[in-house]
C-alpha positions in Angstrom: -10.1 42.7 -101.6 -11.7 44.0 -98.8 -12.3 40.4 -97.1 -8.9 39.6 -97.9 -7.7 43.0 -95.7 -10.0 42.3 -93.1 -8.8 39.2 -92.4 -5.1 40.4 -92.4 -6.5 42.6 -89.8 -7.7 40.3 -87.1 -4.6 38.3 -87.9 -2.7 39.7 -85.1 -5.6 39.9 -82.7 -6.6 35.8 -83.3 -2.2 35.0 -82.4 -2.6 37.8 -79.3 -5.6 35.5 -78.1 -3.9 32.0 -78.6 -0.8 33.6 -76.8 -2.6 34.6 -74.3 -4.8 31.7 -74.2 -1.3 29.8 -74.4 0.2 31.5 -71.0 -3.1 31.3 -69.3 -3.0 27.7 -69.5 1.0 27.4 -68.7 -0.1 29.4 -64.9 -2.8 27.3 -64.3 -0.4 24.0 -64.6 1.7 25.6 -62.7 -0.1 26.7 -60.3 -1.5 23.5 -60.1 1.7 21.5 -59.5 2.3 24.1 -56.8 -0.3 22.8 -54.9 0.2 19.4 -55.1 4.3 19.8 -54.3 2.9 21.9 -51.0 0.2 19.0 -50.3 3.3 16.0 -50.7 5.7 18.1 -48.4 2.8 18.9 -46.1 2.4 15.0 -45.8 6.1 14.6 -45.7 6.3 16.7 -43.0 3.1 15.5 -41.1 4.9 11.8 -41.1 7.2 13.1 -38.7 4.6 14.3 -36.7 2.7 10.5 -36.7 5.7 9.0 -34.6 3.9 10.4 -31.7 0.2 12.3 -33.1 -2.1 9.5 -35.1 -3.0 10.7 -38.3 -6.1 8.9 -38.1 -7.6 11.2 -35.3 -8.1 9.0 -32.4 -6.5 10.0 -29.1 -4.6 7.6 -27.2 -2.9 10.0 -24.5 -1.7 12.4 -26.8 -3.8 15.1 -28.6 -4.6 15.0 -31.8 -3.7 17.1 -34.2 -6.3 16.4 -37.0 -9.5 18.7 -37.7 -7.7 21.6 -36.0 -7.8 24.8 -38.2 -4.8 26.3 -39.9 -4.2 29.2 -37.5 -4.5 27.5 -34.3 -1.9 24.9 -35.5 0.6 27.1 -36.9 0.1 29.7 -33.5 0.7 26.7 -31.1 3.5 25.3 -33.1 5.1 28.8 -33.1 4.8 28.8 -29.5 6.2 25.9 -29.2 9.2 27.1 -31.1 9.6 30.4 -29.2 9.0 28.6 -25.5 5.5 30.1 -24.9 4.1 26.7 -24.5 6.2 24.0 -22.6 6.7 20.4 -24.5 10.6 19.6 -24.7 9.3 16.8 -27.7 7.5 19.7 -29.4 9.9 22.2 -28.7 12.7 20.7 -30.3 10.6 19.3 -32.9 9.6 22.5 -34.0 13.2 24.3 -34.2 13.9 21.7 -36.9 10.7 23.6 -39.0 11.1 26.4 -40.8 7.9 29.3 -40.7 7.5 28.0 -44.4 7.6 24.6 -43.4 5.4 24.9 -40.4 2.9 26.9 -42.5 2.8 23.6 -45.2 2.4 21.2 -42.5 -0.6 23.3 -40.8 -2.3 23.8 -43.8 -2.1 19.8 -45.1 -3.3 18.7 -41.4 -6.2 21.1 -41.4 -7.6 19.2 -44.4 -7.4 16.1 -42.9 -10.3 14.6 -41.2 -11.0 12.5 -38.3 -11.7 8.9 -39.3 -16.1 8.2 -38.1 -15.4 4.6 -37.7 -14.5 3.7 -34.7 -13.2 -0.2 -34.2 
């Protein structure tokens, strides 16, 4: 009997850890898909940006915008937006952006790399 009420016992602590266990694993896929959404829009949005910038990081006459770290993106793109900085391409360009958007598309260039290979 007392095996029987022991186990009755740790009943509801056994279901609170597979619940728990449950919704752990529910944020984590979620969380997950988060960041990929926010990595496809970032190159959604970066595709604009190769009409002029190559994504590949080689200059030819305009700067590139590859290897440059989050913040310095996202601060010149702002001033671009606001008029600080001068570019009537980049001005307009960024109007059409949204803060959230600009953020996304500063964080997915700052992960990209500059190709080594040079032809």
């Amino acid at each position: 009997m007392t095996t029987r009420c022991a186990r009755d016992e740790s009943a509801p602590n056994i279901r609170q850890l597979l619940a728990l266990s449950v919704f752990a694993s529910l944020i984590i896929l979620v969380g997950n898909r988060s960041a990929v959404a926010d990595n496809d829009r970032g190159a959604q949005l970066a595709a604009t940006c190769a009409s002029c910038h190559r994504l590949d990081g080689r200059d030819k006459g305009i700067p590139t915008i590859i290897g440059l770290d989050e913040a310095t993106l996202t601060r010149a793109m702002q001033a671009f937006k606001s008029g600080e900085r001068s570019s009537q391409i980049m001005h307009v360009m960024s109007l059409s952006l949204s803060n959230e958007e600009i953020a996304t598309l500063a964080h997915y260039l700052s992960a990209l790399r500059m190709e080594t290979n040079r032809p």
